[in-house]
C-alpha positions in Angstrom: -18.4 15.0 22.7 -21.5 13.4 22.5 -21.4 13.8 18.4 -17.7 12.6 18.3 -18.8 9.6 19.9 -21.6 8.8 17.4 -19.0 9.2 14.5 -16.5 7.0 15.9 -19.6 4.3 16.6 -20.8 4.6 12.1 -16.9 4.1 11.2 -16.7 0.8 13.4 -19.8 -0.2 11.6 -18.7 0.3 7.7 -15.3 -1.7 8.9 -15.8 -4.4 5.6 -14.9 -8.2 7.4 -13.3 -9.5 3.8 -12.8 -7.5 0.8 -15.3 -6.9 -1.8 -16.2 -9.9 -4.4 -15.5 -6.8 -7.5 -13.1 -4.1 -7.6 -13.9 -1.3 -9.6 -12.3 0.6 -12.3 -11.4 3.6 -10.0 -10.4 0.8 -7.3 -8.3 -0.8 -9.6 -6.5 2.4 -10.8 -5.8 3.8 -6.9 -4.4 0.6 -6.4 -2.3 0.5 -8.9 -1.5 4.0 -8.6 -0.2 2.8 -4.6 1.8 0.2 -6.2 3.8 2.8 -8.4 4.1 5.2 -5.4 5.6 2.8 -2.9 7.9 1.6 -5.7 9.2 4.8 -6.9 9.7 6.1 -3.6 11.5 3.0 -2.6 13.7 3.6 -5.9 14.3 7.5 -5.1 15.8 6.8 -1.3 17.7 4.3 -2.4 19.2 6.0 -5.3 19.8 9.1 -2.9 21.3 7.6 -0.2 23.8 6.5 -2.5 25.1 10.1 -2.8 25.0 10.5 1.0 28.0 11.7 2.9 26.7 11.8 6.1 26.0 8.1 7.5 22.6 9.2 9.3 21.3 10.7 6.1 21.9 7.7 4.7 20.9 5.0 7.1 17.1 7.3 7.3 16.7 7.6 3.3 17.9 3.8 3.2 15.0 2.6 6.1 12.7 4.9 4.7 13.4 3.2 1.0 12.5 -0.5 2.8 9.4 0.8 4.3 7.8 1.5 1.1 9.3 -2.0 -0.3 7.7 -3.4 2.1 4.2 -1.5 1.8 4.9 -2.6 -1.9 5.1 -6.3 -1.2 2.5 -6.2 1.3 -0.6 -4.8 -1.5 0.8 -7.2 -3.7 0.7 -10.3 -1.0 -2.9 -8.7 -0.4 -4.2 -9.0 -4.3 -2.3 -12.2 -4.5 -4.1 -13.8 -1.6 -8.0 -12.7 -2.9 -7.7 -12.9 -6.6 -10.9 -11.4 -8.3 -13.2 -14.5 -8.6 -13.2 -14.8 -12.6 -9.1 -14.5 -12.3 -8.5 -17.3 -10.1 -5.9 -19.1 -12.3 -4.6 -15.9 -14.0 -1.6 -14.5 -12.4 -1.4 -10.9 -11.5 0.6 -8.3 -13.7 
């Protein structure tokens, strides 16, 4: 118990206040790769739930599709908000 404790206290400390002033390559390509995961699945449940019969089916794969949209939309609200510092007045792709 005494060891689960300690654990819990070093992840609490390595919480980062603001995010980092450079993103790395292998940063840069998990993000990226998030942004096509939450937009793909987004696409797939929609698309599905359009062949849906049954209205539950449909209403899940539908709420499940808007749940990645929105994961989507909030990574991209997050990058848009801290731009890299030598990409200030570039837009993001």
């Amino acid at each position: 118990m005494q060891q689960q404790n300690q654990m819990s206290g070093q992840n609490q400390a390595n919480i980062m206040p603001e995010p980092p002033t450079m993103v790395s390559t292998k940063d840069q390509l998990y993000i990226t790769d998030m942004l096509s995961w939450n937009l793909i699945a987004a696409k797939k449940a929609h698309f599905f739930a359009g062949f849906c019969q049954n209205p539950e089916l449909k209403a899940a794969l539908e709420q499940a599709g808007q749940m990645h949209q929105r994961h989507y939309e909030k990574i991209l609200q997050h990058l848009n908000e801290n731009p890299a510092p030598n990409q200030q007045n570039q837009p993001l792709n």
